[in-house]
TORPA-4810 file (N, C-alpha, C, O; in nm, 3 decimals):
<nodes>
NODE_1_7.692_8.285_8.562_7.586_8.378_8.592_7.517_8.420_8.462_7.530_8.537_8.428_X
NODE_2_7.449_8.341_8.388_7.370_8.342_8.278_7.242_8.490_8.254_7.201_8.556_8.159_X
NODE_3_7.215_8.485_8.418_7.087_8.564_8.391_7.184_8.718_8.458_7.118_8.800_8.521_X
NODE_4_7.331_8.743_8.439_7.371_8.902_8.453_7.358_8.949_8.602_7.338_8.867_8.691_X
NODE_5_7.365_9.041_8.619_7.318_9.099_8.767_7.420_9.254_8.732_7.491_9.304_8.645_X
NODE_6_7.352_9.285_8.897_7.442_9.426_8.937_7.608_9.384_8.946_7.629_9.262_8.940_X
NODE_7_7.725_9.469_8.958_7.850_9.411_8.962_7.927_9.556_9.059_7.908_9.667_9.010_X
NODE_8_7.967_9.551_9.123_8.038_9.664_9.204_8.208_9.642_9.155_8.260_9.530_9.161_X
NODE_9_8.275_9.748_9.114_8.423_9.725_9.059_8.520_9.781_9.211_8.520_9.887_9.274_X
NODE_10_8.590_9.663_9.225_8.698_9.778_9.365_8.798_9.784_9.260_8.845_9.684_9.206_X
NODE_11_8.822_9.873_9.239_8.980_9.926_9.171_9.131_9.945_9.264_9.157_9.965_9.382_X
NODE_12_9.188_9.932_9.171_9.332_9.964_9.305_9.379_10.085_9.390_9.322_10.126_9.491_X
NODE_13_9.501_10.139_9.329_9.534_10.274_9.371_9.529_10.394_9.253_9.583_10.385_9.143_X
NODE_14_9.442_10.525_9.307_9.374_10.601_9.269_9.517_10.649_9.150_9.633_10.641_9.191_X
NODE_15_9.492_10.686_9.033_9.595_10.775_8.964_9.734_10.689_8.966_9.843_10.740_8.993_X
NODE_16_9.711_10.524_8.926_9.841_10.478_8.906_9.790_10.382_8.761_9.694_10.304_8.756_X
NODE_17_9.857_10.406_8.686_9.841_10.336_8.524_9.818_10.168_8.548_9.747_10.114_8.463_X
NODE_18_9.857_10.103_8.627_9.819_9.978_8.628_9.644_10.004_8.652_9.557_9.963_8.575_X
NODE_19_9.627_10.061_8.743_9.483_10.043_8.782_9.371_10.105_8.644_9.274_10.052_8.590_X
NODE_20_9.433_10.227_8.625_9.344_10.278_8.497_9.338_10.163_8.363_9.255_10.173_8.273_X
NODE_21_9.418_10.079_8.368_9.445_9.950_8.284_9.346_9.842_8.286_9.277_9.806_8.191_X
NODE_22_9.346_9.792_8.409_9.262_9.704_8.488_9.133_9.774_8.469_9.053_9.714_8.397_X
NODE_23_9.096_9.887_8.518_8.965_9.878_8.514_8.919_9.922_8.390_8.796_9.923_8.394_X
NODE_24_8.962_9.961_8.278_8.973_9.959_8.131_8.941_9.799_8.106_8.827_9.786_8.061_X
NODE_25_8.991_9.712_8.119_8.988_9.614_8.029_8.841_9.554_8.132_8.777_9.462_8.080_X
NODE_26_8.806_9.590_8.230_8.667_9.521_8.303_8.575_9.606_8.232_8.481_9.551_8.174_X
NODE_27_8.585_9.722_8.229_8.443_9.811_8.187_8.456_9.737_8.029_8.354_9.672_8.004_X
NODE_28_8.563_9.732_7.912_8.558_9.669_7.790_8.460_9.531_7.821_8.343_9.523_7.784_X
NODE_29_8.543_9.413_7.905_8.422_9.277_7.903_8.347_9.331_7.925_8.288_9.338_7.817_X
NODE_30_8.269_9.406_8.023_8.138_9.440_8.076_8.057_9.452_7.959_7.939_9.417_7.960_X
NODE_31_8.124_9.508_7.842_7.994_9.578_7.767_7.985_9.470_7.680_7.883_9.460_7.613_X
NODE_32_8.097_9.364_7.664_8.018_9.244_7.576_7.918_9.151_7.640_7.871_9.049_7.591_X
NODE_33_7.894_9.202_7.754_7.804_9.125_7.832_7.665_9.242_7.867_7.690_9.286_7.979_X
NODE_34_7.569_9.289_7.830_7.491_9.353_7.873_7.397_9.309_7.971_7.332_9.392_8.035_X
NODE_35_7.383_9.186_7.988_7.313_9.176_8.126_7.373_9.193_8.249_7.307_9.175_8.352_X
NODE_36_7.548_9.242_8.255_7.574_9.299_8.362_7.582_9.476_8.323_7.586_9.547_8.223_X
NODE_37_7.580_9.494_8.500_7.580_9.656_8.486_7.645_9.713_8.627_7.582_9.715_8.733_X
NODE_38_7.784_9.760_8.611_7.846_9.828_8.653_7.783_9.911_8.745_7.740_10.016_8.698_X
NODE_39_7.765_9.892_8.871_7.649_10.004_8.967_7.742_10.039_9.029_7.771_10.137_8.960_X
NODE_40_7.816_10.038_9.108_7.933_10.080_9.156_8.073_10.045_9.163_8.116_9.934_9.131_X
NODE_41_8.161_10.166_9.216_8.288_10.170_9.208_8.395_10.265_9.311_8.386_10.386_9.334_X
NODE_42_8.487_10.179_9.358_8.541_10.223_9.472_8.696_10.167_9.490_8.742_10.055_9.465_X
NODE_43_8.764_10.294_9.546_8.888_10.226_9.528_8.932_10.124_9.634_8.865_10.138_9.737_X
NODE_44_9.004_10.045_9.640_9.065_9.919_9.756_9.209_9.921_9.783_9.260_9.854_9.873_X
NODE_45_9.283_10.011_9.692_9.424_10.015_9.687_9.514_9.908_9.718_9.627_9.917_9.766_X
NODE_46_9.429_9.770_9.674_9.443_9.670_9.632_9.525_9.598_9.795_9.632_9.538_9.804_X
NODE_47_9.450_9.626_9.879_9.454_9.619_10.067_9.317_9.572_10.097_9.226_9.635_10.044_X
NODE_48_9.291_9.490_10.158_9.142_9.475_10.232_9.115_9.545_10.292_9.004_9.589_10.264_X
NODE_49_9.173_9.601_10.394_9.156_9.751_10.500_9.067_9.858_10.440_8.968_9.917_10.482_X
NODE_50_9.139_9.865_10.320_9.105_9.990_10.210_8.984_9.947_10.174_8.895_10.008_10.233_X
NODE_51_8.938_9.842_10.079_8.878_9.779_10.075_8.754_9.738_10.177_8.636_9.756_10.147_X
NODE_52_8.781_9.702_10.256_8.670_9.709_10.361_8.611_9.838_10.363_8.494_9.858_10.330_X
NODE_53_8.687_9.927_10.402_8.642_10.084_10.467_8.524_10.119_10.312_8.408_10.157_10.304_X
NODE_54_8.603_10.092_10.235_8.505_10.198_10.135_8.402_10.108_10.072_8.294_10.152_10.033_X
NODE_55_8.441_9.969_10.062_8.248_9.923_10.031_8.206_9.931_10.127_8.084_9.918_10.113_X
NODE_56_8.233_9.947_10.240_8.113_9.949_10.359_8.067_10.083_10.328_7.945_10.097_10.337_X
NODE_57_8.116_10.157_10.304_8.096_10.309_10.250_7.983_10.329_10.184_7.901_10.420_10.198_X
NODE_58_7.983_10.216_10.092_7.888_10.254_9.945_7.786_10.155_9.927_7.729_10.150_9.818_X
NODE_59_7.758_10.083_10.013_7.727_9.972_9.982_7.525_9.996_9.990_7.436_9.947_9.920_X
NODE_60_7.519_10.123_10.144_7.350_10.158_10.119_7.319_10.228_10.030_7.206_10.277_10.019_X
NODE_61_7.433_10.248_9.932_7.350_10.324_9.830_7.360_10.242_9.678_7.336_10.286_9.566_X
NODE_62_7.404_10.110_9.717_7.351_10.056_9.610_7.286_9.909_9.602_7.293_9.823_9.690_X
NODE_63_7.218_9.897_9.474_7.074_9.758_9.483_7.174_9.627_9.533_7.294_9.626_9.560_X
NODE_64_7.116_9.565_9.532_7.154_9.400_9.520_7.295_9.379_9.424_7.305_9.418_9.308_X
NODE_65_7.401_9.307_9.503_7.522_9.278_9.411_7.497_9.144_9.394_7.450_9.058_9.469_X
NODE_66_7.554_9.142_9.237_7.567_8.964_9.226_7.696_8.937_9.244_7.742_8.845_9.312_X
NODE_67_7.771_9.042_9.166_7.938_8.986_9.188_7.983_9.126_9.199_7.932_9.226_9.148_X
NODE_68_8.125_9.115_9.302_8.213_9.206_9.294_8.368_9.167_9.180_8.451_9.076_9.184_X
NODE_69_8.356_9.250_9.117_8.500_9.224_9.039_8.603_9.329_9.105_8.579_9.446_9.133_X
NODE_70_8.763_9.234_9.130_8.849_9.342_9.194_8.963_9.342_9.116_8.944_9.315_8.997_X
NODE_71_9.101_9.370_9.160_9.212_9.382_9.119_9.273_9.309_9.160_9.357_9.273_9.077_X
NODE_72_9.283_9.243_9.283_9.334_9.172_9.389_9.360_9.230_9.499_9.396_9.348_9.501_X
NODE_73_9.345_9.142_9.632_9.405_9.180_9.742_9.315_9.217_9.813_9.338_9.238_9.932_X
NODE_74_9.151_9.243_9.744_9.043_9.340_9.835_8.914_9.211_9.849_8.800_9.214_9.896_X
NODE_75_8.979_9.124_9.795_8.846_9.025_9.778_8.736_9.012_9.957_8.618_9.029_9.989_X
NODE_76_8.869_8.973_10.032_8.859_8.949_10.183_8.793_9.072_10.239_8.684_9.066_10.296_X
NODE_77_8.866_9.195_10.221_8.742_9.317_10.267_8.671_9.337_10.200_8.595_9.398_10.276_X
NODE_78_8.633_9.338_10.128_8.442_9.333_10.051_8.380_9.213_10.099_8.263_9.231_10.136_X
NODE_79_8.419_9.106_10.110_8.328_9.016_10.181_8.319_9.023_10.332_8.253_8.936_10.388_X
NODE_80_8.364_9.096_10.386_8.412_9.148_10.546_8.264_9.281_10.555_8.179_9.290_10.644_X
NODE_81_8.279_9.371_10.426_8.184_9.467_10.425_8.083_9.425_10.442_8.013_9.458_10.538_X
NODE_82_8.042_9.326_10.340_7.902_9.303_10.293_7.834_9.231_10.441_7.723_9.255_10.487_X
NODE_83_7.965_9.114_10.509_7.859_9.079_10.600_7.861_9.159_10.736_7.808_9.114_10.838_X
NODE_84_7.939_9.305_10.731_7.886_9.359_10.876_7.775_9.439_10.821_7.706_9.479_10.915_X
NODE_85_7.715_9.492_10.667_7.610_9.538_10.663_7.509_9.425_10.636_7.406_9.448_10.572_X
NODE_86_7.537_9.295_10.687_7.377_9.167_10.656_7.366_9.172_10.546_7.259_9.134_10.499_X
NODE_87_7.449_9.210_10.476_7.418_9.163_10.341_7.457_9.033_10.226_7.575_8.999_10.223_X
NODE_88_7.353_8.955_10.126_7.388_8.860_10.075_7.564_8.846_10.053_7.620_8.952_10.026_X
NODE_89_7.646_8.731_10.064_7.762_8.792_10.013_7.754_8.739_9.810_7.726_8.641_9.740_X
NODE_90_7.780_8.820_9.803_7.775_8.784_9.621_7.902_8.732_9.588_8.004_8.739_9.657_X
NODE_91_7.883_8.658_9.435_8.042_8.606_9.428_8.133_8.691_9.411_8.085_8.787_9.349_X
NODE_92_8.312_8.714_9.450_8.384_8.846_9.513_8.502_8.743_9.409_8.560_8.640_9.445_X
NODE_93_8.510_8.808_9.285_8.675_8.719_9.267_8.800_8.772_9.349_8.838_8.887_9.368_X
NODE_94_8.847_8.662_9.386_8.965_8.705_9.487_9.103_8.704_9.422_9.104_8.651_9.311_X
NODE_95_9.201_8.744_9.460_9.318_8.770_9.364_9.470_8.677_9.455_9.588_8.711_9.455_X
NODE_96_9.410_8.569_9.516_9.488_8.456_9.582_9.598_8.520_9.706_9.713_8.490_9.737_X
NODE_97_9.511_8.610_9.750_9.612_8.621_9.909_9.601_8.532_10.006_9.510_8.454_9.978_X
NODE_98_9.661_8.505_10.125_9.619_8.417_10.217_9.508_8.441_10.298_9.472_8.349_10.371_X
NODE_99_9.435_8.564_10.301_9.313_8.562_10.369_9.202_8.583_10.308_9.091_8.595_10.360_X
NODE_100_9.238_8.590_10.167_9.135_8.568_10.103_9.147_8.392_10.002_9.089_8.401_9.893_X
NODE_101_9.181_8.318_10.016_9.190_8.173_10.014_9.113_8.103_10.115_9.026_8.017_10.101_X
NODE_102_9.186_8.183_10.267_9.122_8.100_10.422_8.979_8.127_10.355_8.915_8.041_10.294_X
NODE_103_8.945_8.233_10.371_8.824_8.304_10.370_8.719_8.183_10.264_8.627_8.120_10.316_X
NODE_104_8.743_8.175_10.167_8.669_8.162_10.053_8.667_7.961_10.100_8.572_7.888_10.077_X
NODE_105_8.788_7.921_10.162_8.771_7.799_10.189_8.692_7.757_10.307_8.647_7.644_10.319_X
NODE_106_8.674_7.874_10.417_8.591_7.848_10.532_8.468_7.811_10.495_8.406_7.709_10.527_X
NODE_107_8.411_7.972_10.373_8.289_7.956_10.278_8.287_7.836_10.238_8.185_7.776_10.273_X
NODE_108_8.358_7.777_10.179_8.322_7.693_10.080_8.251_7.559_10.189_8.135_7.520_10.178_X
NODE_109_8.375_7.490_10.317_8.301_7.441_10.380_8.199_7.427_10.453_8.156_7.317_10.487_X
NODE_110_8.132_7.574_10.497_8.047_7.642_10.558_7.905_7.603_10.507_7.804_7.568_10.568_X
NODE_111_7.935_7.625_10.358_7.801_7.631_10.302_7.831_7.620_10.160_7.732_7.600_10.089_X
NODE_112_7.928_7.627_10.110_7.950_7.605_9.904_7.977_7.679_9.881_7.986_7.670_9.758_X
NODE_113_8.023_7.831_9.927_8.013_7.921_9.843_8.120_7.928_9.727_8.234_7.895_9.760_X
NODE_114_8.099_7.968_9.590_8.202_7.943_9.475_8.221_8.047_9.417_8.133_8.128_9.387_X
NODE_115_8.373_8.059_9.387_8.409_8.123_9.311_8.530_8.116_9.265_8.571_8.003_9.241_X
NODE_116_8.622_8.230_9.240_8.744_8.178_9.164_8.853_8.281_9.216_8.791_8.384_9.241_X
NODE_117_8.979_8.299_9.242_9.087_8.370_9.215_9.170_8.325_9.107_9.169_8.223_9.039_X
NODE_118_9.266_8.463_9.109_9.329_8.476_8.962_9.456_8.614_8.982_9.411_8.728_8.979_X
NODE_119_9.548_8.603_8.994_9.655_8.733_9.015_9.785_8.675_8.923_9.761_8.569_8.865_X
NODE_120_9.873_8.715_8.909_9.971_8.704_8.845_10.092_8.602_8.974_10.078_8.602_9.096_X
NODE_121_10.143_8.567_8.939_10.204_8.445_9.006_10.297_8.540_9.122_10.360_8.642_9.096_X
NODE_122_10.286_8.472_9.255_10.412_8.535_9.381_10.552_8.585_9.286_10.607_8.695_9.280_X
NODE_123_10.576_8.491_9.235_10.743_8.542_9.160_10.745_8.665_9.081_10.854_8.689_9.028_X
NODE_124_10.658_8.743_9.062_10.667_8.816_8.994_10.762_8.967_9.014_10.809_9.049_8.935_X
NODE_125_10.761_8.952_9.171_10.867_9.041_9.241_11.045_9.011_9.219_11.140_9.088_9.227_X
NODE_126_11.032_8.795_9.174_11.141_8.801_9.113_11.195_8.862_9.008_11.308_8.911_9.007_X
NODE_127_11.088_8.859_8.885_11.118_8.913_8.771_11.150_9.094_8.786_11.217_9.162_8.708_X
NODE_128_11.083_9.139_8.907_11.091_9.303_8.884_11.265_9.306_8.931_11.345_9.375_8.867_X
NODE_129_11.297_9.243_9.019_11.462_9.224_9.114_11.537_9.222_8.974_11.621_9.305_8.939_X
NODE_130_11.492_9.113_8.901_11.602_9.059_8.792_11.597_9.206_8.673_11.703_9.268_8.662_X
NODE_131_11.499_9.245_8.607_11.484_9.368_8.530_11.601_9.471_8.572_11.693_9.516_8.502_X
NODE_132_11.554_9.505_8.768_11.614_9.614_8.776_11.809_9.608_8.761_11.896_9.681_8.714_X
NODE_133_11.803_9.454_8.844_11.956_9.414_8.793_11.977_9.433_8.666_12.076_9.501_8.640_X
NODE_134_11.922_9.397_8.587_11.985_9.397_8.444_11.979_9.581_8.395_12.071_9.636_8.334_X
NODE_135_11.903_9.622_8.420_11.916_9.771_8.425_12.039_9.839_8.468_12.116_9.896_8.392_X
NODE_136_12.056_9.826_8.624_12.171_9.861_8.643_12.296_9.792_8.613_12.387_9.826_8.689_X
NODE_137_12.328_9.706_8.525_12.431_9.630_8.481_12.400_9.704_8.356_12.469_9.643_8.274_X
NODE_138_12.344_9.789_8.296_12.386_9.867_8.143_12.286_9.750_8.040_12.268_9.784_7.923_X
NODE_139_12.242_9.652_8.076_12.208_9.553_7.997_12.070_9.591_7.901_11.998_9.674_7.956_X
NODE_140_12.020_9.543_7.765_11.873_9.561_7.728_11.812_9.496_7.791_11.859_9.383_7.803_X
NODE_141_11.697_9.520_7.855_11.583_9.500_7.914_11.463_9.467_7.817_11.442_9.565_7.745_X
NODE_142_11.389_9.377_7.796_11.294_9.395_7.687_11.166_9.470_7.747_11.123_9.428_7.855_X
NODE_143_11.102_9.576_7.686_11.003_9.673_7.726_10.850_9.613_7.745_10.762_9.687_7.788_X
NODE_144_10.824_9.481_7.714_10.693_9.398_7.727_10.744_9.244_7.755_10.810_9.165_7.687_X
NODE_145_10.680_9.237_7.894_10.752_9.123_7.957_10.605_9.023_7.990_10.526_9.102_8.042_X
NODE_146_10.552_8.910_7.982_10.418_8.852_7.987_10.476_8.770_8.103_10.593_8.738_8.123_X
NODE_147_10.364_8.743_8.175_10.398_8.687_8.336_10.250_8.601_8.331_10.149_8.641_8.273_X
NODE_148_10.262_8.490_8.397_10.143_8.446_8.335_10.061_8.451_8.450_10.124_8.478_8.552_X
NODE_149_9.902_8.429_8.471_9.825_8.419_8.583_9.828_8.322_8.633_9.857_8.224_8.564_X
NODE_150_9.796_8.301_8.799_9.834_8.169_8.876_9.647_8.172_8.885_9.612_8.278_8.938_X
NODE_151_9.563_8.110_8.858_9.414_8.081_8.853_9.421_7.951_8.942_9.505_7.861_8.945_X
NODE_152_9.301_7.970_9.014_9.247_7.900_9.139_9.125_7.840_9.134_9.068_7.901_9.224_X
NODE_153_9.034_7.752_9.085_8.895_7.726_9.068_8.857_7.640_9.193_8.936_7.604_9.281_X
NODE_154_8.722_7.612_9.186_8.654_7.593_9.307_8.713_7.452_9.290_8.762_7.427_9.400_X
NODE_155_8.729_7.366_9.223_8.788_7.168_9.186_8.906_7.192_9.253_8.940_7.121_9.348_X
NODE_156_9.009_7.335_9.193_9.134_7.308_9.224_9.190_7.323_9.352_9.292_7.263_9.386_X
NODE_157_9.113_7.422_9.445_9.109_7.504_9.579_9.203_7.421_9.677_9.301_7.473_9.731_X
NODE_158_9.166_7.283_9.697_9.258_7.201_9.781_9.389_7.123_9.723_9.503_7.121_9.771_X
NODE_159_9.344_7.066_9.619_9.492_7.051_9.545_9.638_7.046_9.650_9.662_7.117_9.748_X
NODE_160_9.703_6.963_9.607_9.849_6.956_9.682_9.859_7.031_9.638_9.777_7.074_9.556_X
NODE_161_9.995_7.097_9.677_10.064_7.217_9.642_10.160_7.226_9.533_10.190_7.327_9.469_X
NODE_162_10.233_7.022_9.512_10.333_7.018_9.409_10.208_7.016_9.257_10.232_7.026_9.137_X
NODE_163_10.080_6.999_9.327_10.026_7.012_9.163_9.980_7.182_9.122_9.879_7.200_9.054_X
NODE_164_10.064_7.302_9.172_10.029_7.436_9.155_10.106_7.481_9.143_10.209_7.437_9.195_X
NODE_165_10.111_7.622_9.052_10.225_7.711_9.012_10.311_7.731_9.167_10.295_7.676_9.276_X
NODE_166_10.418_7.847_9.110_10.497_7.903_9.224_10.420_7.973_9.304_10.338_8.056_9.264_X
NODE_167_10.440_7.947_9.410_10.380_8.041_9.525_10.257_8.000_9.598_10.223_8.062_9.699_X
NODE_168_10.186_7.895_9.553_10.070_7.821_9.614_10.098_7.739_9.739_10.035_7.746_9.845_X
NODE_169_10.226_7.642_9.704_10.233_7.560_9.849_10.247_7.665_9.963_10.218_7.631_10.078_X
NODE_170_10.275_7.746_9.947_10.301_7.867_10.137_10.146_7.876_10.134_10.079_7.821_10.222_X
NODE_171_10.082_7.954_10.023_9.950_7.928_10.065_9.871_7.832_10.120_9.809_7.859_10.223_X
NODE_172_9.860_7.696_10.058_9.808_7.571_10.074_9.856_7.530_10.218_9.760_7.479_10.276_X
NODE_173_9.939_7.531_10.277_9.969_7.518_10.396_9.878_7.565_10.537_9.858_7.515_10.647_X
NODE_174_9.831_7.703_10.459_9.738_7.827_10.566_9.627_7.730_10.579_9.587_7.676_10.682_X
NODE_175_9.575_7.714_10.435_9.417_7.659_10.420_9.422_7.494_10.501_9.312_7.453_10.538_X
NODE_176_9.540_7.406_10.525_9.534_7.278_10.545_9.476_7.241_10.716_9.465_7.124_10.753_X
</nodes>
C-alpha cells in the first residue's frame, strides 16, 4: 500500500499489558510511515463477537478504511462489520484462527482478496503449561522467553500442512 490510507486499530483486552504493548509497537510503525493515519480505535478483546459489535459501532463515524490492523482473533468480525454496513472490505490482517483463514480463503476465491495473517504459533499454550510446571517444581524459569510468529501469505495460504509450522495442519484441514 504505497500510496498510505486511513487504518482503524482493534486492540485486545481493555487494561491488560499485552495489549498496551501491541498497540504501542503499531502506533511506533505508524509514525515511520506518515502516509498512514490512525482514524480509529476500538477494543475486540481479541474475540470476533467483540470485535464485530464495536466496529460496527464506529464505523459511521469514520472516512474510508484501507486497512484494519488487529491483535488477532478479530480479523473475521471486522470483516463481518464492514460488510453488514456495505462497506468496501479493506485489507484486515488476520491473526490465523479458523474463521478467519475460511473467511479470507472464501475471499480469496471469490474475488482475490489479499492479505496476510501472523500470531504467535498454537503451541504457545505449551510453553505457558511447561513454565508453570517448572515454577511449581521450585525450578529457574528464564524471565524473557521468544516464541516465534507462525506468518501466513497470500502464495502460502493453501500449502500442505507438513510444509507449515505447528498448528497449521488442524487449520488446513477447515480450509480443504
Amino acid at each position: 500500500m504505497p500510496g498510505g490510507g486511513n487504518l482503524l486499530e482493534i486492540r485486545g483486552l481493555a487494561g491488560v499489558f499485552v495489549d498496551d504493548e501491541i498497540s504501542a509497537g503499531i502506533h511506533e510503525g505508524v509514525k515511520k510511515y506518515p502516509q498512514f493515519k490512525i482514524v480509529g480505535s476500538v477494543h475486540g478483546d481479541w474475540a470476533q463477537d467483540v470485535a464485530q459489535k464495536n466496529v460496527a459501532g464506529i464505523l459511521p463515524s469514520l472516512p474510508e478504511i484501507a486497512a484494519v490492523v488487529t491483535q488477532g482473533g478479530d480479523g473475521y468480525g471486522a470483516a463481518q462489520a464492514f460488510a453488514a454496513a456495505k462497506r468496501p472490505t479493506p485489507l484486515i490482517i488476520m491473526g490465523n484462527r479458523e474463521d478467519e483463514l475460511q473467511w479470507w480463503k472464501q475471499q480469496k476465491d471469490a474475488n482475490g482478496y489479499e492479505t496476510m495473517s501472523v500470531s504467535i504459533a498454537p503451541g504457545v499454550s505449551t510453553l505457558a503449561f511447561w513454565v508453570a510446571q517448572q515454577v511449581l517444581d521450585g525450578q529457574k524459569v528464564p524471565q524473557d522467553l521468544v516464541v516465534p510468529f507462525l506468518r501466513i501469505d497470500q502464495d502460502n495460504l493453501e500449502q500442505k500442512p507438513r510444509q507449515h509450522p505447528e498448528g497449521w495442519s488442524r487449520q488446513r484441514r477447515i480450509l480443504a
